[in-house]
BALOBA-1460 file (C-alpha; in Angstrom, 3 decimals):
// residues 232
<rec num="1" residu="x" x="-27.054" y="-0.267" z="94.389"/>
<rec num="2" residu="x" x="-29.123" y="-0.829" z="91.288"/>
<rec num="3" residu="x" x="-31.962" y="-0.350" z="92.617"/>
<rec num="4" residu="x" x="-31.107" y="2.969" z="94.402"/>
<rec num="5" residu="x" x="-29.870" y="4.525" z="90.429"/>
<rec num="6" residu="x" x="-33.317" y="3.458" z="89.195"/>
<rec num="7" residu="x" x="-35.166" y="5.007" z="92.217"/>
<rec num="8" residu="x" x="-35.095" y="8.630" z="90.889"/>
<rec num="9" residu="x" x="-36.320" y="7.831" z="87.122"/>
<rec num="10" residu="x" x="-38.879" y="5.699" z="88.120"/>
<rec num="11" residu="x" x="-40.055" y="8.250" z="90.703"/>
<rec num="12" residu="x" x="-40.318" y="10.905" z="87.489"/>
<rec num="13" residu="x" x="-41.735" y="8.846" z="85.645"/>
<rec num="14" residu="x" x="-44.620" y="7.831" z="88.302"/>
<rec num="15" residu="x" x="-44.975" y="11.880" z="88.435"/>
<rec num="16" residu="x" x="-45.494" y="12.670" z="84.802"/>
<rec num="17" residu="x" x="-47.752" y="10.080" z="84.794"/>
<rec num="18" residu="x" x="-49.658" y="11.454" z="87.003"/>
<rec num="19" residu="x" x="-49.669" y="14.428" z="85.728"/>
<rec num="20" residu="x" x="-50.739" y="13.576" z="82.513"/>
<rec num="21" residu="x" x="-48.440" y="15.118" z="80.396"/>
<rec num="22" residu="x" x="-46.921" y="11.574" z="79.574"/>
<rec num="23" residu="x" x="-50.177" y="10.308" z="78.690"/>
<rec num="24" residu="x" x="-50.936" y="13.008" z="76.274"/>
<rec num="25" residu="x" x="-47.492" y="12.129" z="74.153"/>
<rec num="26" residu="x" x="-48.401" y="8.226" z="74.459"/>
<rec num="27" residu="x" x="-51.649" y="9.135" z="73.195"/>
<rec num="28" residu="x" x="-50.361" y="11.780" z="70.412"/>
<rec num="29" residu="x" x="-47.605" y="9.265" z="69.322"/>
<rec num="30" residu="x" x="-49.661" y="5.883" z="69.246"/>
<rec num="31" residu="x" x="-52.175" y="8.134" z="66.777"/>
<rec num="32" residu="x" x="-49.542" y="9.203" z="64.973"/>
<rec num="33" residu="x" x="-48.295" y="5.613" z="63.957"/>
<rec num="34" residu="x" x="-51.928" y="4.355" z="63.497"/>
<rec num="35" residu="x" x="-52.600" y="7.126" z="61.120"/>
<rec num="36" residu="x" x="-49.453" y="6.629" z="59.346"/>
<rec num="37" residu="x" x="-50.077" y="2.815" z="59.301"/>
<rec num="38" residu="x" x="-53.512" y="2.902" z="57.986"/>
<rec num="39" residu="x" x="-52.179" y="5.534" z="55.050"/>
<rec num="40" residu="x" x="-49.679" y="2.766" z="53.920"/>
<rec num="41" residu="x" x="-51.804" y="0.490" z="53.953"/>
<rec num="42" residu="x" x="-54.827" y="2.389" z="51.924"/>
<rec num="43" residu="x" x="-52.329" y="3.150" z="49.422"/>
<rec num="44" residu="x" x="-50.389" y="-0.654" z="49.418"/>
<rec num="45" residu="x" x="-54.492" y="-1.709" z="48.955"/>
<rec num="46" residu="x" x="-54.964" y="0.730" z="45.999"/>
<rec num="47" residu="x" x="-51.851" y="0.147" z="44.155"/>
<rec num="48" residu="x" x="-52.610" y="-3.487" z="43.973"/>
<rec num="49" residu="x" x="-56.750" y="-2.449" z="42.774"/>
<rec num="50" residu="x" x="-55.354" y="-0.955" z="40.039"/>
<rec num="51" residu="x" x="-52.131" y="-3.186" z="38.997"/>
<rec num="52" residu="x" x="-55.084" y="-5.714" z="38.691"/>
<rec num="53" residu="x" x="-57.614" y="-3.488" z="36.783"/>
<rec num="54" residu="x" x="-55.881" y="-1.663" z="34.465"/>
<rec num="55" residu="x" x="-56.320" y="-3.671" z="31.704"/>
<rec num="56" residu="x" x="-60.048" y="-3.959" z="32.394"/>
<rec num="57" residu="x" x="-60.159" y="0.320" z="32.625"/>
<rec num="58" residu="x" x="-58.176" y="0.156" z="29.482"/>
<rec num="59" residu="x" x="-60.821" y="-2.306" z="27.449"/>
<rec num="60" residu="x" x="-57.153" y="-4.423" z="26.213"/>
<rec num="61" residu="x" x="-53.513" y="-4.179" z="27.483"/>
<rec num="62" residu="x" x="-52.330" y="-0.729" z="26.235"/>
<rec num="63" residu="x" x="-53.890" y="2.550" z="24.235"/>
<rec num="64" residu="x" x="-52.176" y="4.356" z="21.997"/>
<rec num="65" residu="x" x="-54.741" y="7.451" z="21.307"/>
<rec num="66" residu="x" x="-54.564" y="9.661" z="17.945"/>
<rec num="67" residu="x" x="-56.363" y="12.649" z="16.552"/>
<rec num="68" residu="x" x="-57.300" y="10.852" z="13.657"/>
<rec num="69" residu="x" x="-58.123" y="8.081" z="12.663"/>
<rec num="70" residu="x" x="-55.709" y="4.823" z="13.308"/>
<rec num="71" residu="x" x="-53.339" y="4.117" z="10.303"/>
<rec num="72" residu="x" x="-53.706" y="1.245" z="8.263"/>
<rec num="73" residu="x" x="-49.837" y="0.210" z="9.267"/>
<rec num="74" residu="x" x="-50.478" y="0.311" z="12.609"/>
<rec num="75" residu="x" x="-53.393" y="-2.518" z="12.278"/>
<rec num="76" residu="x" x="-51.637" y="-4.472" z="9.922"/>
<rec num="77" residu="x" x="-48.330" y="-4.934" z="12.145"/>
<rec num="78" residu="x" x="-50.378" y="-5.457" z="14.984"/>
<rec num="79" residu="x" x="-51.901" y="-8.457" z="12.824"/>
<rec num="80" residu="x" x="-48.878" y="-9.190" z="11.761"/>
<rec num="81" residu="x" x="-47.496" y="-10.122" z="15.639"/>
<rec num="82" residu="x" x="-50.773" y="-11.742" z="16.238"/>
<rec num="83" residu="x" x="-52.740" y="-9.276" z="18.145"/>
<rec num="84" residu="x" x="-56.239" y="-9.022" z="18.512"/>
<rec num="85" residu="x" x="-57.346" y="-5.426" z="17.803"/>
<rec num="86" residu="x" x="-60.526" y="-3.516" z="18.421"/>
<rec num="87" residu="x" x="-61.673" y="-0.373" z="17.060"/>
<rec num="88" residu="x" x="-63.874" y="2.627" z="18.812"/>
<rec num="89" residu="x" x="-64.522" y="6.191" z="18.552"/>
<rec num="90" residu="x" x="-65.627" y="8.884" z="21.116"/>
<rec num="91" residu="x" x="-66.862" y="12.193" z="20.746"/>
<rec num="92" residu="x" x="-69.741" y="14.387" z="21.686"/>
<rec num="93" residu="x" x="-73.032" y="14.746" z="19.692"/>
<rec num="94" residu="x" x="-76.945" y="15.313" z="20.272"/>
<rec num="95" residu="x" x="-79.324" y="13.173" z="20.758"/>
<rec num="96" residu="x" x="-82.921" y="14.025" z="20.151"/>
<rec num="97" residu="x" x="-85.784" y="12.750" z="20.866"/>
<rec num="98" residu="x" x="-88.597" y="12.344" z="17.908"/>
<rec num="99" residu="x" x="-91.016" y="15.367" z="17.489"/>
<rec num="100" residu="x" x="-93.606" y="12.906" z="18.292"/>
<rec num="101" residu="x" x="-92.469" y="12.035" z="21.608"/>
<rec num="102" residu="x" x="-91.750" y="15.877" z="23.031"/>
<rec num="103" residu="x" x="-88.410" y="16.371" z="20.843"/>
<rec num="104" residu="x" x="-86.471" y="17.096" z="23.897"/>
<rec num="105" residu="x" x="-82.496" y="17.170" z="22.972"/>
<rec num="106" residu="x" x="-79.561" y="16.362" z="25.184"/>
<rec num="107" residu="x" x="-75.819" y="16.299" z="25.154"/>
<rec num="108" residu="x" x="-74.347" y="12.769" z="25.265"/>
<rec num="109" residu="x" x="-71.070" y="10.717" z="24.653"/>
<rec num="110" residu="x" x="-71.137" y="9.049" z="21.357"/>
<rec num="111" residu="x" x="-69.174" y="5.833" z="21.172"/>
<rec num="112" residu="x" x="-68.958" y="3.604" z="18.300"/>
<rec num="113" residu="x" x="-67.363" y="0.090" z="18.664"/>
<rec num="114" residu="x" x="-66.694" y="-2.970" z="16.351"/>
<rec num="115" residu="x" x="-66.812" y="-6.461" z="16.694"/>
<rec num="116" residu="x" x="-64.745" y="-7.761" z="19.312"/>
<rec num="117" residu="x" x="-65.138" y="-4.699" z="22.201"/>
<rec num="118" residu="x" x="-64.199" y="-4.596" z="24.666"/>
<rec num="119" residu="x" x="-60.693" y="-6.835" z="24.942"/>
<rec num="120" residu="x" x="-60.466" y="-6.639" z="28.495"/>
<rec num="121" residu="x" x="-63.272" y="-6.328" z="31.079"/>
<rec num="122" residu="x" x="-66.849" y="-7.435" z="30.163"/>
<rec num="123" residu="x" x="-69.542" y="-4.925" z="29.292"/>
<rec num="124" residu="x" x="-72.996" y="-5.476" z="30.993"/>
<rec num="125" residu="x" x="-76.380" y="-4.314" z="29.628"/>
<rec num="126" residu="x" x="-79.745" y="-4.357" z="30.851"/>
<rec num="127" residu="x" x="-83.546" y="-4.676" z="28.616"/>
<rec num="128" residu="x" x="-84.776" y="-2.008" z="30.966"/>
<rec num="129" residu="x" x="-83.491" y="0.869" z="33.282"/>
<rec num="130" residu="x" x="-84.551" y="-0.959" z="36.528"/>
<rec num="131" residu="x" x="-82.808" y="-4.919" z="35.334"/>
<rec num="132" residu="x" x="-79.883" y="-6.060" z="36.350"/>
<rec num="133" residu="x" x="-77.210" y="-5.772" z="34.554"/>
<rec num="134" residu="x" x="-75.464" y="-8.941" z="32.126"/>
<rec num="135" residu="x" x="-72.676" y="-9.714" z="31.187"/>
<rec num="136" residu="x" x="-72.631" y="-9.833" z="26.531"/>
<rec num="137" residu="x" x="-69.553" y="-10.225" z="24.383"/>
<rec num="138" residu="x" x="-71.741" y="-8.625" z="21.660"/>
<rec num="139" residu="x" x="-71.819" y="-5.353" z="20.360"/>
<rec num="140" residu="x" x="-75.101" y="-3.207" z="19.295"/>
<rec num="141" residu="x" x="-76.901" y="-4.307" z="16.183"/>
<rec num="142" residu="x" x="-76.499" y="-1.925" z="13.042"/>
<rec num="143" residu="x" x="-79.720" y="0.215" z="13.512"/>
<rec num="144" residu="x" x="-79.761" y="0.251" z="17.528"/>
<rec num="145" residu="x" x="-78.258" y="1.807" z="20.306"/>
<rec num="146" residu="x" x="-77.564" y="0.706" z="23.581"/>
<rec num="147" residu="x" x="-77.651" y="4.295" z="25.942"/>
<rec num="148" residu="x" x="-77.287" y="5.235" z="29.719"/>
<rec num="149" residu="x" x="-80.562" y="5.187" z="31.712"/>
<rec num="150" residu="x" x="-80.216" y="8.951" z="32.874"/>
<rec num="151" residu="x" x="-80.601" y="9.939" z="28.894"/>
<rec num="152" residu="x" x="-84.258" y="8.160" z="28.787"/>
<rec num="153" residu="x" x="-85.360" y="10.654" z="31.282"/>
<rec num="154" residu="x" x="-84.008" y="13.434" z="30.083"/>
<rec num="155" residu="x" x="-85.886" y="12.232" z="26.754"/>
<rec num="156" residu="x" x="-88.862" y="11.166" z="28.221"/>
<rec num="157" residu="x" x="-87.782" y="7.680" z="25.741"/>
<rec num="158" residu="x" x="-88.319" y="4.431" z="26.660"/>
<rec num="159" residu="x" x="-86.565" y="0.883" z="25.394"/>
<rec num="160" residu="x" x="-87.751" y="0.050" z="21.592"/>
<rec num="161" residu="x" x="-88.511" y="3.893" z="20.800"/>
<rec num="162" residu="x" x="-86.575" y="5.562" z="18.335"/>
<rec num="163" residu="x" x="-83.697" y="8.334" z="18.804"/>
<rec num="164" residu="x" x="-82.398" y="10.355" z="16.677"/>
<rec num="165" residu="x" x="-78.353" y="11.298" z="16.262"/>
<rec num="166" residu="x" x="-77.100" y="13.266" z="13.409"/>
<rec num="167" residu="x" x="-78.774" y="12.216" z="10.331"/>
<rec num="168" residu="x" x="-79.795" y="8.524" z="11.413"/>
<rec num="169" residu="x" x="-82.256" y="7.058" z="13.166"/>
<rec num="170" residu="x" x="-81.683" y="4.284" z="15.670"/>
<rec num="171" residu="x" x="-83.685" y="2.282" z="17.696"/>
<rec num="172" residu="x" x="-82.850" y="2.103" z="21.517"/>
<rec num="173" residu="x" x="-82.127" y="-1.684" z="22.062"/>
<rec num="174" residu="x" x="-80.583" y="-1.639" z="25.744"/>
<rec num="175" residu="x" x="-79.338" y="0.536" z="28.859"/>
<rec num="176" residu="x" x="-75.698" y="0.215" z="29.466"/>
<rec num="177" residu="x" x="-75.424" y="-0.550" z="33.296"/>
<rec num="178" residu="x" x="-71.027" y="-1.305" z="33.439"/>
<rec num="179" residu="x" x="-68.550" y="-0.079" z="30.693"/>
<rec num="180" residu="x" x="-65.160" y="-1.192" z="31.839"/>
<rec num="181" residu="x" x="-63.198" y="1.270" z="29.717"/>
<rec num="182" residu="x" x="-65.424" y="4.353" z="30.826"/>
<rec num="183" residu="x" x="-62.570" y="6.772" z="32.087"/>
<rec num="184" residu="x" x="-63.094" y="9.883" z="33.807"/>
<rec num="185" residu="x" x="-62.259" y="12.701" z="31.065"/>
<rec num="186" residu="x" x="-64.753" y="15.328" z="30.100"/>
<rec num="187" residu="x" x="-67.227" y="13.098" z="28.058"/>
<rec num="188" residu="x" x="-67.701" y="10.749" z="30.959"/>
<rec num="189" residu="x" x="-70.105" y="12.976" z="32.549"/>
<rec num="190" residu="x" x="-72.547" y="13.247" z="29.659"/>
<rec num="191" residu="x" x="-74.889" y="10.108" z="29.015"/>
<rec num="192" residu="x" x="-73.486" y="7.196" z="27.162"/>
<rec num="193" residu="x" x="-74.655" y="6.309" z="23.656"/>
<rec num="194" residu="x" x="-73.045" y="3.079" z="22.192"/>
<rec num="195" residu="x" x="-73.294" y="2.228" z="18.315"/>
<rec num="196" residu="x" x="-72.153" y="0.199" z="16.018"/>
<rec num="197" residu="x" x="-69.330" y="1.427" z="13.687"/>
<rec num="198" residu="x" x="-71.404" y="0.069" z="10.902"/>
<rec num="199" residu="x" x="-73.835" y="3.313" z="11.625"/>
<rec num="200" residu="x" x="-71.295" y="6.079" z="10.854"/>
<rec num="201" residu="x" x="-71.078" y="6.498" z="7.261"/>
<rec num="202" residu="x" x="-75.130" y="7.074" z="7.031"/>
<rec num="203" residu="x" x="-74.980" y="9.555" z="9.964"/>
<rec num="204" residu="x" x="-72.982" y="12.309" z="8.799"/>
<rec num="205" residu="x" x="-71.375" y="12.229" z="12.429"/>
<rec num="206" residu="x" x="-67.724" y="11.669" z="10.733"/>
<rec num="207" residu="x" x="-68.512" y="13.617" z="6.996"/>
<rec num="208" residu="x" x="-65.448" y="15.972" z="6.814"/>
<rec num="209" residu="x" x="-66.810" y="19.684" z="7.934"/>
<rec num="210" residu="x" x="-67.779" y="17.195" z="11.305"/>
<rec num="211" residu="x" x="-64.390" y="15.849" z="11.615"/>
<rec num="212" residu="x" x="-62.994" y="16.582" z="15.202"/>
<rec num="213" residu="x" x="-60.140" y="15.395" z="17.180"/>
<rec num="214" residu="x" x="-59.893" y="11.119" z="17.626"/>
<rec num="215" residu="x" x="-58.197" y="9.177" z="20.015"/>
<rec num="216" residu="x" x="-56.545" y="5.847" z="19.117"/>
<rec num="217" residu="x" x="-55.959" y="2.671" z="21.572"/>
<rec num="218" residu="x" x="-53.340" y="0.086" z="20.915"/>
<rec num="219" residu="x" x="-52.743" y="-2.949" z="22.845"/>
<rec num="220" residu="x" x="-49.102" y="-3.444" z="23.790"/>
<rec num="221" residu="x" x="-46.909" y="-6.440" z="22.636"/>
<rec num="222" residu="x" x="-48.312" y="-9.776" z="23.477"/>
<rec num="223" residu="x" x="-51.982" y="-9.466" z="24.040"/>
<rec num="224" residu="x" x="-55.144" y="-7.979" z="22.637"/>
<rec num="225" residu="x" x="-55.071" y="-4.030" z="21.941"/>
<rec num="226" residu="x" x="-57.558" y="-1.125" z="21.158"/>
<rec num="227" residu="x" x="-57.678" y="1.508" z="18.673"/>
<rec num="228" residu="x" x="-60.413" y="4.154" z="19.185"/>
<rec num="229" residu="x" x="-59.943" y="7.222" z="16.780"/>
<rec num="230" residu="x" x="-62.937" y="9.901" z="17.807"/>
<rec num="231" residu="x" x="-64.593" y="12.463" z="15.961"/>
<rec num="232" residu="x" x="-67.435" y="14.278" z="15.762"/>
């Protein structure tokens, strides 16, 4: 009796396989739940990359950014509650090259840090364009510049030469080769020029008819944070 009120499905069945039509919606549906799996998964894989990375993308635990520069309150309460802070500033400038060497000019990313960058994340440097890059806990010397290799080309430069930025006159010490807190706003696409903080009152880059917008970092409660005012 069963098997006589099974007969008929299993008979349909056997025909739509046959015909393919039931093949084709196997097919369609076994796609449909690899695609969806592998989409869970991608995103499950890229929530956890940057749950683990954000602090290193953020150069300390949390950024608090400003249009000018960080207020002295701000610092001292952080040092109050034990932080560790560090201090850069971003904004665009020229570079030039010296008449000697062709003068060519170029558009770059000035960044100015202080002891202690970056908090998070480690910053690697090279002695020449085609090195490897390693790992330093130092910042540039006052007087040099560490810069992205793209901008020696563009200047026909090389390591140990001499470029020129505002009013001062630094000497290219290194090529940046990984800058954990790079970020992906406007500036990041122009070439990278690191200095020292020590460098800006000579260079007229921060004098007020220069003054521009700044950006300010802050750590958050418990660890070290970042202040980065930028102008221009």
């Amino acid at each position: 009796m069963m098997n006589t009120a099974w007969s008929p499905g299993w008979r349909t069945l056997w025909r739509d396989l046959r015909a393919g039509e039931l093949r084709l919606l196997i097919v369609a549906v076994t796609l449909a739940v690899a695609a969806l799996t592998a989409v869970g998964f991608f995103a499950d894989r890229l929530k956890g990359g940057l749950a683990r990375d954000a602090r290193q993308l953020l150069g300390g635990d949390a950024v608090v950014v400003s249009d000018n520069p960080t207020p002295a309150a701000f610092v001292e309460r952080a040092r109050a509650l034990g932080l560790q802070t560090a201090t850069t500033m971003l904004f665009p400038s020229m570079a030039r090259a010296p008449d000697a060497q062709g003068g060519a000019s170029r558009l770059v990313a000035l960044k100015a840090v202080a002891p202690g960058y970056p908090l998070r994340g480690t910053l690697q440097t090279a002695p020449q364009a085609d090195a490897p890059g390693q790992p330093t806990r130092d910042v540039p010397r006052s007087g040099e510049a560490r810069v992205d290799a793209p901008l020696l080309e563009a200047l026909a430069l090389k390591v140990g030469d001499p470029l020129l930025l505002g009013d001062a006159t630094l000497r290219i010490a290194r090529i940046i080769k990984l800058e954990p807190d790079r970020g992906s706003g406007f500036l990041s696409f122009a070439p990278r020029v690191m200095v020292n903080t020590a460098d800006l009152p000579a260079s007229g880059w921060c004098s007020p008819p220069a003054a521009s917008a700044g950006a300010s970092r802050w750590p958050a409660t418990t660890a070290p944070w970042r202040s980065s005012p930028t102008g221009r």
